[in-house]
The first five atom37 places (N, CA, C, CB, O) and aatype in JSON, in Angstrom:
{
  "aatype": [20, 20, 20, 20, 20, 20, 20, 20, 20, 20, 20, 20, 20, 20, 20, 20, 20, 20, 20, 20, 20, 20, 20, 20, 20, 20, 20, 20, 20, 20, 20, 20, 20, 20, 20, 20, 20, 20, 20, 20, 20, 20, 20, 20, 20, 20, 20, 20, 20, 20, 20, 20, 20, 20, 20, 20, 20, 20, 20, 20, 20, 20],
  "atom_mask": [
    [1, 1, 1, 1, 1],
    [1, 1, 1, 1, 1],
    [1, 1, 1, 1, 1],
    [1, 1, 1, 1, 1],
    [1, 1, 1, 1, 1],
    [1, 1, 1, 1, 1],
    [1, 1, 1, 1, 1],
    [1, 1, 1, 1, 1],
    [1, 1, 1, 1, 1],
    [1, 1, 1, 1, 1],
    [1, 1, 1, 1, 1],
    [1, 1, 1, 1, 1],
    [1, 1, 1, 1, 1],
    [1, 1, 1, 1, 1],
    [1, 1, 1, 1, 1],
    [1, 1, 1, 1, 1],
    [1, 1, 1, 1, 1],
    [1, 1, 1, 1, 1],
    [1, 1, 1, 1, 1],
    [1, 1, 1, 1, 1],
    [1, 1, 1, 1, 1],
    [1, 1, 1, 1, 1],
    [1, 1, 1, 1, 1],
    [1, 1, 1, 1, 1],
    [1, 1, 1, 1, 1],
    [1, 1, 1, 1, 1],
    [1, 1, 1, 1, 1],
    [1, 1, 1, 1, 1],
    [1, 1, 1, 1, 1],
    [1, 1, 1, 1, 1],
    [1, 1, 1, 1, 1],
    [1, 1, 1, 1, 1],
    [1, 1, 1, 1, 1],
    [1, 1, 1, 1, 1],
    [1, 1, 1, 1, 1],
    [1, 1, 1, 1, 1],
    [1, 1, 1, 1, 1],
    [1, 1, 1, 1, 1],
    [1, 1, 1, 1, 1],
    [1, 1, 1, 1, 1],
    [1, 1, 1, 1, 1],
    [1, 1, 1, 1, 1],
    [1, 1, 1, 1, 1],
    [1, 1, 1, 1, 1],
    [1, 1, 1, 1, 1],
    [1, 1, 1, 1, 1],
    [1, 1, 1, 1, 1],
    [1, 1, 1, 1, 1],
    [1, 1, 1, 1, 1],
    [1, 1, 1, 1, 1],
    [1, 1, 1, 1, 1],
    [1, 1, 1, 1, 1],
    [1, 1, 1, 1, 1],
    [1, 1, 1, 1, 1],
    [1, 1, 1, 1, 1],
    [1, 1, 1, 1, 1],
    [1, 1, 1, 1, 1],
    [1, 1, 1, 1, 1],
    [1, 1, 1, 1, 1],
    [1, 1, 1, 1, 1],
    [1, 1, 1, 1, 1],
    [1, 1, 1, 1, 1]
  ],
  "atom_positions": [
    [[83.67, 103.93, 95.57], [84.76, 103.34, 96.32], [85.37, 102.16, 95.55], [84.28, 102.88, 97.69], [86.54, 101.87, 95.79]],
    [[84.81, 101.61, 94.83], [85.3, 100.1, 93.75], [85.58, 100.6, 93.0], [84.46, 98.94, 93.16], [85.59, 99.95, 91.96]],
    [[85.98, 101.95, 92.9], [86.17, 102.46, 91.26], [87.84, 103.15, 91.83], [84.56, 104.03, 90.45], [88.93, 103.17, 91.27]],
    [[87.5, 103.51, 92.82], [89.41, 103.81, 93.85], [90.23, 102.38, 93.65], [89.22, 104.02, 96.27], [91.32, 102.26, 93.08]],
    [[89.43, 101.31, 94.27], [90.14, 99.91, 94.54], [90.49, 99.46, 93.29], [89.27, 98.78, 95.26], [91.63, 99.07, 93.02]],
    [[89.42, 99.51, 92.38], [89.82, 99.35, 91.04], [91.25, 99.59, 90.37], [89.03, 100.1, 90.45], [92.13, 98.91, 89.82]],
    [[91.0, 100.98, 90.74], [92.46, 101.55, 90.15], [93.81, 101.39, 90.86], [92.38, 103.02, 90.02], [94.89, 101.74, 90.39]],
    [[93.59, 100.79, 92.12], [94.9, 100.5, 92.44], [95.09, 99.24, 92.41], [95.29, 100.95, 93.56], [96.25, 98.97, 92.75]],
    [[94.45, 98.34, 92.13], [94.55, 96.72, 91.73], [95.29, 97.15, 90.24], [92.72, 95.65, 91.58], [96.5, 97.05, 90.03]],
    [[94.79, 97.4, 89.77], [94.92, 98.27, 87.98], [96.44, 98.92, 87.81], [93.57, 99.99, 87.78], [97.13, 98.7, 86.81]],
    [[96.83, 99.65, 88.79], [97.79, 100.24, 88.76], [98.07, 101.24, 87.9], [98.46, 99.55, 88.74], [99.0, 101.21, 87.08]],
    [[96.96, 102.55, 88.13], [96.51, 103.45, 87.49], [96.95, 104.6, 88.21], [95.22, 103.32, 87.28], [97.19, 104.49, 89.41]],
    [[97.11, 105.91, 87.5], [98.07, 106.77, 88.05], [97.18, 107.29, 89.26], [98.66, 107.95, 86.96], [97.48, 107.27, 90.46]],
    [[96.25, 107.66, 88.81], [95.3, 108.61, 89.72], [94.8, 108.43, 91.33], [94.04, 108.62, 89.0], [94.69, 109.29, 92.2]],
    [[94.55, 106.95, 91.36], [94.37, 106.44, 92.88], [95.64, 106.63, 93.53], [93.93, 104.85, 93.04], [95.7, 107.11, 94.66]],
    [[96.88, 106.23, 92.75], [98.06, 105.77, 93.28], [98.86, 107.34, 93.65], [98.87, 104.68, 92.08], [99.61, 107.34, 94.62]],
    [[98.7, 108.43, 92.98], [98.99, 109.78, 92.93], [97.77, 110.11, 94.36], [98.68, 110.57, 91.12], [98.62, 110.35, 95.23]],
    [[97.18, 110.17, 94.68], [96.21, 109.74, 95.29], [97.05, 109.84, 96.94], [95.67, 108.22, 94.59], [97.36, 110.75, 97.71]],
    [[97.16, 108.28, 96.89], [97.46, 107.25, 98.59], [98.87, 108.3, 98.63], [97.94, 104.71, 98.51], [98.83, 108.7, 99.79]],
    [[100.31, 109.1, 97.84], [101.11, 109.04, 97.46], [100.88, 110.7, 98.3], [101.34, 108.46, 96.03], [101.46, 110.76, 99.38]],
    [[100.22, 111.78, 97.94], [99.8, 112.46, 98.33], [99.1, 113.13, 99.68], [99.56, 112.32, 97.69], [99.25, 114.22, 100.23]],
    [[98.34, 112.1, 99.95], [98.18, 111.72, 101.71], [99.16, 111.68, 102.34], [97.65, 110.47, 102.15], [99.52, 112.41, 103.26]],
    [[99.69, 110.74, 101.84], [101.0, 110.41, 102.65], [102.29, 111.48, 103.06], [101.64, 109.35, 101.81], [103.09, 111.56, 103.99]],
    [[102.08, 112.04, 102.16], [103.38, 113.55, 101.95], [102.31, 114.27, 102.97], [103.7, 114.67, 99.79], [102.72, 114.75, 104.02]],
    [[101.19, 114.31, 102.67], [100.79, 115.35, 103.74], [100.51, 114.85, 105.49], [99.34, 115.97, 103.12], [100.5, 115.61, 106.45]],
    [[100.34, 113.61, 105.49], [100.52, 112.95, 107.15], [101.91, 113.13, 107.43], [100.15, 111.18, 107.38], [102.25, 113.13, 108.62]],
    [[102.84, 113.28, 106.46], [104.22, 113.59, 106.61], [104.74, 114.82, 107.52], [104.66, 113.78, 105.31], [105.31, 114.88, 108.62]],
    [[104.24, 115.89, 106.46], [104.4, 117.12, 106.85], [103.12, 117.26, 108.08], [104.34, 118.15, 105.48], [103.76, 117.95, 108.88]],
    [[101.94, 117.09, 108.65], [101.53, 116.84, 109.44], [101.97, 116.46, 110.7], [101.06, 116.41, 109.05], [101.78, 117.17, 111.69]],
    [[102.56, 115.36, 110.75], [103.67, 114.79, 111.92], [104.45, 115.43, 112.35], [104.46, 113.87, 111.68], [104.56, 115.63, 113.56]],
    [[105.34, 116.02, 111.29], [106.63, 117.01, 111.49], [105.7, 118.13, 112.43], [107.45, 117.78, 109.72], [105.9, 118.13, 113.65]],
    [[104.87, 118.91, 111.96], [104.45, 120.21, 112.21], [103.55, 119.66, 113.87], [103.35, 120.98, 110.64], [102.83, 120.63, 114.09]],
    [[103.35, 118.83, 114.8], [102.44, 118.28, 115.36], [103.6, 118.26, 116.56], [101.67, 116.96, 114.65], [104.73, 117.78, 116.57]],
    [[102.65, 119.13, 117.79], [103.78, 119.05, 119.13], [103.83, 118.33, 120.19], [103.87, 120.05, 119.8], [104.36, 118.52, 121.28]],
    [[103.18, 117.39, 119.72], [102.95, 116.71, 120.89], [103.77, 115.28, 121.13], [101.51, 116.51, 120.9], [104.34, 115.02, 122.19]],
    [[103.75, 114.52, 120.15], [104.44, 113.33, 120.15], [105.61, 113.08, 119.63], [103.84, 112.57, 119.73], [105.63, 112.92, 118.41]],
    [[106.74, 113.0, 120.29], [108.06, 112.81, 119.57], [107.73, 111.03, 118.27], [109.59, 112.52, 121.27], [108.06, 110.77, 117.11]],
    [[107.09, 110.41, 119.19], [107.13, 109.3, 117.62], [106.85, 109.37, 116.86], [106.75, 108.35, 117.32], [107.34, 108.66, 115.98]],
    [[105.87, 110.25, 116.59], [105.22, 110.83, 115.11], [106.13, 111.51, 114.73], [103.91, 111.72, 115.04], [106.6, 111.09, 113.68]],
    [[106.81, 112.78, 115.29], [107.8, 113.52, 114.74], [109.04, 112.94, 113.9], [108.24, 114.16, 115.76], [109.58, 113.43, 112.91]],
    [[109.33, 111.75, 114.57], [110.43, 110.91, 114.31], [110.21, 110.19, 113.45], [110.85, 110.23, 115.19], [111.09, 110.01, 112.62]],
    [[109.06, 109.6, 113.35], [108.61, 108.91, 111.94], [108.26, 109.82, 110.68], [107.29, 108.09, 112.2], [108.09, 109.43, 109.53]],
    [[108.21, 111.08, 111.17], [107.78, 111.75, 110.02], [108.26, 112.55, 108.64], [107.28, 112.35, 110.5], [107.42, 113.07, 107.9]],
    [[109.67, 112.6, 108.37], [110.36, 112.68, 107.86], [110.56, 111.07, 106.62], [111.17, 113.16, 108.9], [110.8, 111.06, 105.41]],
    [[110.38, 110.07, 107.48], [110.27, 108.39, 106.86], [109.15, 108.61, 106.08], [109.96, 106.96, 108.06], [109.25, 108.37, 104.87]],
    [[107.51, 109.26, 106.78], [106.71, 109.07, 105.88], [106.36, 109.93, 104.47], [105.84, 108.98, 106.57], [105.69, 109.72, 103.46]],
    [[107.15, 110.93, 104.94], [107.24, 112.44, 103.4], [107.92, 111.59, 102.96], [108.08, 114.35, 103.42], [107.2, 110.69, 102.51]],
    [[109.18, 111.35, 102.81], [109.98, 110.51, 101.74], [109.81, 109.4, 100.91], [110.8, 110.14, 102.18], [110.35, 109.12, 99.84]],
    [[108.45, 108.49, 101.98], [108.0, 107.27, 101.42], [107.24, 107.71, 100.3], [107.22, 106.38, 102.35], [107.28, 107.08, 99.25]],
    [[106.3, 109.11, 100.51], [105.34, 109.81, 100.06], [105.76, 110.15, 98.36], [105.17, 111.09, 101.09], [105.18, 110.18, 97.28]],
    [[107.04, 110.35, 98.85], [107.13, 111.48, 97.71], [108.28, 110.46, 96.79], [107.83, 113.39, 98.37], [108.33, 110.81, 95.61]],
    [[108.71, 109.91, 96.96], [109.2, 108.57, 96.07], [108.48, 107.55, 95.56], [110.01, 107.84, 96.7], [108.84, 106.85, 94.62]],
    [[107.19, 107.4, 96.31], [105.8, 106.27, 95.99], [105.1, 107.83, 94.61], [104.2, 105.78, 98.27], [104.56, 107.28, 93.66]],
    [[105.09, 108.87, 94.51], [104.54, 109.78, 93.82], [105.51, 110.13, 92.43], [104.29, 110.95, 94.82], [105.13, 110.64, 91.38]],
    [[106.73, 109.73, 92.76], [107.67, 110.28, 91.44], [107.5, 108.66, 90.59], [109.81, 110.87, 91.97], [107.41, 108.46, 89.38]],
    [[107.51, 107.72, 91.66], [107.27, 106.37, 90.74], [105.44, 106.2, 89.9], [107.55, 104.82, 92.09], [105.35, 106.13, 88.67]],
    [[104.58, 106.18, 90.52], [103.11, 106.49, 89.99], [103.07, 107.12, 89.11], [102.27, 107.07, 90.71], [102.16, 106.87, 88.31]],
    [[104.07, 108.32, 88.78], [103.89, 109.1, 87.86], [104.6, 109.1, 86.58], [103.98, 110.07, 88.35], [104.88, 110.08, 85.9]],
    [[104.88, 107.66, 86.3], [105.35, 106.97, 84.75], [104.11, 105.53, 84.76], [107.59, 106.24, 84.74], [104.21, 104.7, 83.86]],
    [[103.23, 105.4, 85.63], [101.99, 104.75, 85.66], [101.29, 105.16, 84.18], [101.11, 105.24, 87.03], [101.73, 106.17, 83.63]],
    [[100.19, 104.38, 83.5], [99.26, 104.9, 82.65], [97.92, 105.59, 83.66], [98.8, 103.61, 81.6], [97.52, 105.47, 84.81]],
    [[97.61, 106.23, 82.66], [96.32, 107.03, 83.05], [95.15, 105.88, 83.41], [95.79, 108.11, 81.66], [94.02, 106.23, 83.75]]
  ]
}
């Protein structure tokens, strides 16, 4: 687990590709989920956060 934290103090691709990835998928999660319109509504915000936090990480060093 200090070796995750590590790397995102560090600002290393892999943790950060990582949090970036979750996120796209709580995204699409939300969307696909019938129960709560606030999740639904937020969920479109969180794929995008996802997947723009993932195109930036990915000019990060290894």
């Amino acid at each position: 687990m200090s070796g995750f934290i590590n790397g995102l103090l560090r600002l290393r691709r892999g943790p950060w590709e990582m949090v970036a990835s979750v996120l796209i998928a709580l995204g699409v999660l939300m969307l696909m989920q019938p129960f709560a319109i606030g999740l639904y509504s937020w969920s479109f915000l969180v794929t995008l956060t996802g997947t723009v936090l993932f195109v930036i990480v990915s000019h990060f060093p290894e």
